[in-house]
TORPA-4810 file (N, C-alpha, C, O; in nm, 3 decimals):
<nodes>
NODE_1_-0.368_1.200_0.141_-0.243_1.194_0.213_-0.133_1.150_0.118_-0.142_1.048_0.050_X
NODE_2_-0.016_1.241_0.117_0.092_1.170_0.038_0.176_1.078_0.096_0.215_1.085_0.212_X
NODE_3_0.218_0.950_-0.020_0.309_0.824_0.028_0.436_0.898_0.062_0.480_1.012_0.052_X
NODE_4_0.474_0.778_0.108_0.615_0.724_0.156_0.664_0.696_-0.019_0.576_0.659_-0.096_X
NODE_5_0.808_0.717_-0.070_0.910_0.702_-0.141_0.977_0.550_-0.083_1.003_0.554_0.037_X
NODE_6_1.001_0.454_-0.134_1.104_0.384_-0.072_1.202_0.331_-0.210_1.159_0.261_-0.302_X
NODE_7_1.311_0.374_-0.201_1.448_0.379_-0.304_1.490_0.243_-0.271_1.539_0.239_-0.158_X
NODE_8_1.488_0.133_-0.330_1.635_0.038_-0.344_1.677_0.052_-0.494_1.625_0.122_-0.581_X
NODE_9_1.804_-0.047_-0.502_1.860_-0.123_-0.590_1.853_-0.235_-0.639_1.893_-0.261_-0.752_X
NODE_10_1.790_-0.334_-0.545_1.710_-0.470_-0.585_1.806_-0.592_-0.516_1.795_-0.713_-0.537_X
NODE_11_1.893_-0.532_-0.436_1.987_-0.604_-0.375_1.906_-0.694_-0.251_1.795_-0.668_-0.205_X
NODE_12_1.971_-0.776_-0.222_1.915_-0.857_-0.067_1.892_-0.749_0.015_1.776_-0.709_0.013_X
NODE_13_1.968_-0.691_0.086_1.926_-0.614_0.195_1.825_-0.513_0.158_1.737_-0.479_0.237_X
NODE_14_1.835_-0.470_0.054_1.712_-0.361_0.034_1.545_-0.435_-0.013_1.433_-0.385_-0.010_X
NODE_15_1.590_-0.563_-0.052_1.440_-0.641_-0.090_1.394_-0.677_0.063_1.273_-0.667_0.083_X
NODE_16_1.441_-0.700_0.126_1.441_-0.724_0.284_1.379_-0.608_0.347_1.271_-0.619_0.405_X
NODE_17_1.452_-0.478_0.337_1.367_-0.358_0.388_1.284_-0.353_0.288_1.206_-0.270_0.334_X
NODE_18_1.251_-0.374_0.208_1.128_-0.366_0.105_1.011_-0.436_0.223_0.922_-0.388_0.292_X
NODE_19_1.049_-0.531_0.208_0.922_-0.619_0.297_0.921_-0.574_0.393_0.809_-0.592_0.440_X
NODE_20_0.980_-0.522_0.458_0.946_-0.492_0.604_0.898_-0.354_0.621_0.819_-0.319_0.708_X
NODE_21_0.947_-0.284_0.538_0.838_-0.131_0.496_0.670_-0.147_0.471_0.568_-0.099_0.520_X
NODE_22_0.706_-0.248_0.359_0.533_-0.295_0.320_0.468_-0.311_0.443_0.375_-0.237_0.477_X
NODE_23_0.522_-0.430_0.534_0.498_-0.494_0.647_0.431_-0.357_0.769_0.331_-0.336_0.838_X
NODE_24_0.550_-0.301_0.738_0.474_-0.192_0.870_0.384_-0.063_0.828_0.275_-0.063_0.885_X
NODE_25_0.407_0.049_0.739_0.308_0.101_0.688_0.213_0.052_0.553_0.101_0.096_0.531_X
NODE_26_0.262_-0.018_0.494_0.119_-0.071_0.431_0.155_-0.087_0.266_0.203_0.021_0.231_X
NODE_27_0.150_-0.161_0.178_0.146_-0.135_0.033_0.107_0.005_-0.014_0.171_0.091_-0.076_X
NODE_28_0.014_0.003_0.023_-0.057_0.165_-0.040_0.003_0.264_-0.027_0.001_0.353_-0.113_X
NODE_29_0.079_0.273_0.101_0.123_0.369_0.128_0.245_0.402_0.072_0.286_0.506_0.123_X
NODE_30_0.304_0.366_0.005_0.444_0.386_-0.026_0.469_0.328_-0.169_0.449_0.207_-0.185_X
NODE_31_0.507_0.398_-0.264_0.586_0.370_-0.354_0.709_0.297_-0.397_0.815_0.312_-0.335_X
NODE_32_0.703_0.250_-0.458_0.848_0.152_-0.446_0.917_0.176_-0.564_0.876_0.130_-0.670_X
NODE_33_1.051_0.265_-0.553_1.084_0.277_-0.674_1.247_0.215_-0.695_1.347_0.273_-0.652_X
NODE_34_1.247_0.080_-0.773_1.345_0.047_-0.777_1.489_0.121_-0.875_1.461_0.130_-0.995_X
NODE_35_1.583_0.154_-0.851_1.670_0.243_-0.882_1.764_0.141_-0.975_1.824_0.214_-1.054_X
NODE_36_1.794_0.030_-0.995_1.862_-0.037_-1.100_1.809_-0.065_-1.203_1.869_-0.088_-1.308_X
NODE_37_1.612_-0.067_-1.173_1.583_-0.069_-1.312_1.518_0.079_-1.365_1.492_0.093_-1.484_X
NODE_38_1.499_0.159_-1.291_1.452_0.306_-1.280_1.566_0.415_-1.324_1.542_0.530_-1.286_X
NODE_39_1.675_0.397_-1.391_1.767_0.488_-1.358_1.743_0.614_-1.379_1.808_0.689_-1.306_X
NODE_40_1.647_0.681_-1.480_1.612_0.804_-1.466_1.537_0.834_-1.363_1.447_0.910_-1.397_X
NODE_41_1.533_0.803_-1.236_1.480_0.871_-1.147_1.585_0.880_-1.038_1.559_0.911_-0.922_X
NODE_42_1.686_0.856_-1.076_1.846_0.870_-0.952_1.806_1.019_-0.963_1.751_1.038_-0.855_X
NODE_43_1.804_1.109_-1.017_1.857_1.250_-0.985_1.716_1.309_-0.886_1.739_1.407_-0.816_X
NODE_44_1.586_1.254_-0.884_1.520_1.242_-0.810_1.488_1.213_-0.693_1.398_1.270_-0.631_X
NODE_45_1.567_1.107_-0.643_1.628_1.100_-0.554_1.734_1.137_-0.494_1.756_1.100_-0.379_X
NODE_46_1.787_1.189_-0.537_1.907_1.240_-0.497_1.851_1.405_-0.440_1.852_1.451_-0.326_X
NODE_47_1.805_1.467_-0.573_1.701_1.605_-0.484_1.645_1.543_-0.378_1.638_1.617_-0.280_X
NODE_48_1.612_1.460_-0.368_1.491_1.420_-0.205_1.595_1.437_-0.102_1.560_1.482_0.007_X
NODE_49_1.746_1.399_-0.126_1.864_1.410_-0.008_1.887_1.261_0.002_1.976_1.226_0.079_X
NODE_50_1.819_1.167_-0.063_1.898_1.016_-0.096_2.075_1.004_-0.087_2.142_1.085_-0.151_X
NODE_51_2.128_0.921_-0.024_2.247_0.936_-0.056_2.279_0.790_-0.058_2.389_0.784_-0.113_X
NODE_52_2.247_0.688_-0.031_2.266_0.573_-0.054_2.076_0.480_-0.038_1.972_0.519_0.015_X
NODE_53_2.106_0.367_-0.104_2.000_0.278_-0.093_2.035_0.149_-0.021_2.144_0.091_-0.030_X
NODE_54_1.908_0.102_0.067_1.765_0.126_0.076_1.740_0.259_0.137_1.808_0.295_0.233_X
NODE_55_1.627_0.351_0.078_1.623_0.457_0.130_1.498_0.494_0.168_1.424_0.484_0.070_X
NODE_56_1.419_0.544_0.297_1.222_0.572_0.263_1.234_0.712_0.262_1.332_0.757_0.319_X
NODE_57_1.157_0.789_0.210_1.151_0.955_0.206_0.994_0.932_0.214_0.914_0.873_0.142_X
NODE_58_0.982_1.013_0.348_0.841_1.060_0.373_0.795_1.161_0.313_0.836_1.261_0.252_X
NODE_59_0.655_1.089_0.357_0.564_1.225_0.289_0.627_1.389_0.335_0.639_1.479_0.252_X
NODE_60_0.662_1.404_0.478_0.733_1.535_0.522_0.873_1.561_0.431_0.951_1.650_0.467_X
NODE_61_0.895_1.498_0.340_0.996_1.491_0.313_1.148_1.445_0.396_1.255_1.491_0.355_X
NODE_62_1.144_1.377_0.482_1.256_1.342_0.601_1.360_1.213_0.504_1.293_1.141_0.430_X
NODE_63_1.444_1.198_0.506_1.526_1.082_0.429_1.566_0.994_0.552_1.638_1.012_0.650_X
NODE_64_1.474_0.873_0.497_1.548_0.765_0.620_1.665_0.640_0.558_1.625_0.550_0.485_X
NODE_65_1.763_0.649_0.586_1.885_0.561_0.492_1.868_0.443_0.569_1.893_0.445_0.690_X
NODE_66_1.820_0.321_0.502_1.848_0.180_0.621_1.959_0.160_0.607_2.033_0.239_0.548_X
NODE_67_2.001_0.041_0.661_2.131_0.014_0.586_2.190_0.077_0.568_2.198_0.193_0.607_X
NODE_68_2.292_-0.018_0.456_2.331_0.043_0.358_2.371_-0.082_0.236_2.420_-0.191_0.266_X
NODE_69_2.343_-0.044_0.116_2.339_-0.144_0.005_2.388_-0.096_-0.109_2.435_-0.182_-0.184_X
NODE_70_2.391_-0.020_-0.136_2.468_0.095_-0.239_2.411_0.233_-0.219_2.304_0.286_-0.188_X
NODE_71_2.598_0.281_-0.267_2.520_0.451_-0.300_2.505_0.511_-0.404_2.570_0.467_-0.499_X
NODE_72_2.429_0.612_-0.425_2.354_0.661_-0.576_2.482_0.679_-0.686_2.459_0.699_-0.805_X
NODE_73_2.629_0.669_-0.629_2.681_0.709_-0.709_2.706_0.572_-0.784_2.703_0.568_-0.907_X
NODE_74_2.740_0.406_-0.671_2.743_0.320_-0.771_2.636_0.284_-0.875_2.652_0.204_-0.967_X
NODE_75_2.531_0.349_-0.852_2.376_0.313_-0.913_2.415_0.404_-1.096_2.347_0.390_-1.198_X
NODE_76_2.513_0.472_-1.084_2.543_0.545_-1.209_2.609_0.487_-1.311_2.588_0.506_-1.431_X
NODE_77_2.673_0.432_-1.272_2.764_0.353_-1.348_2.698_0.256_-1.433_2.765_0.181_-1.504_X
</nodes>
């Protein structure tokens, strides 16, 4: 079965949905890819349809935006 994607920036609100992602489907299940220290994988996300972080992209590929904590474009800079 393929994971869950989950995009932050490393900000409070997205370490927060961090835990609470873990919390409900599971460590295993999901990837955690932090985007402030990851920056070559912004354009990766961004193909997934990311448009701001915290972000989960399912296995169906669906983009779920929590929040909001930054968007991919401040993550460029």
């Amino acid at each position: 079965m393929a994971k869950s994607i989950f995009y932050h920036a490393g900000c409070p609100v997205c370490v927060s949905a961090e835990n609470d992602i873990i919390e409900l489907i599971g460590e295993t299940q999901v990837d955690i890819i932090h985007l402030g220290e990851e920056t070559t994988r912004i354009k990766e996300a961004e193909s997934a349809g990311v448009k701001s972080v915290p972000a989960l992209v399912t296995p169906k590929g669906h983009v779920l935006h929590i929040n909001f904590g930054a968007s991919l474009d401040d993550l460029k800079n």
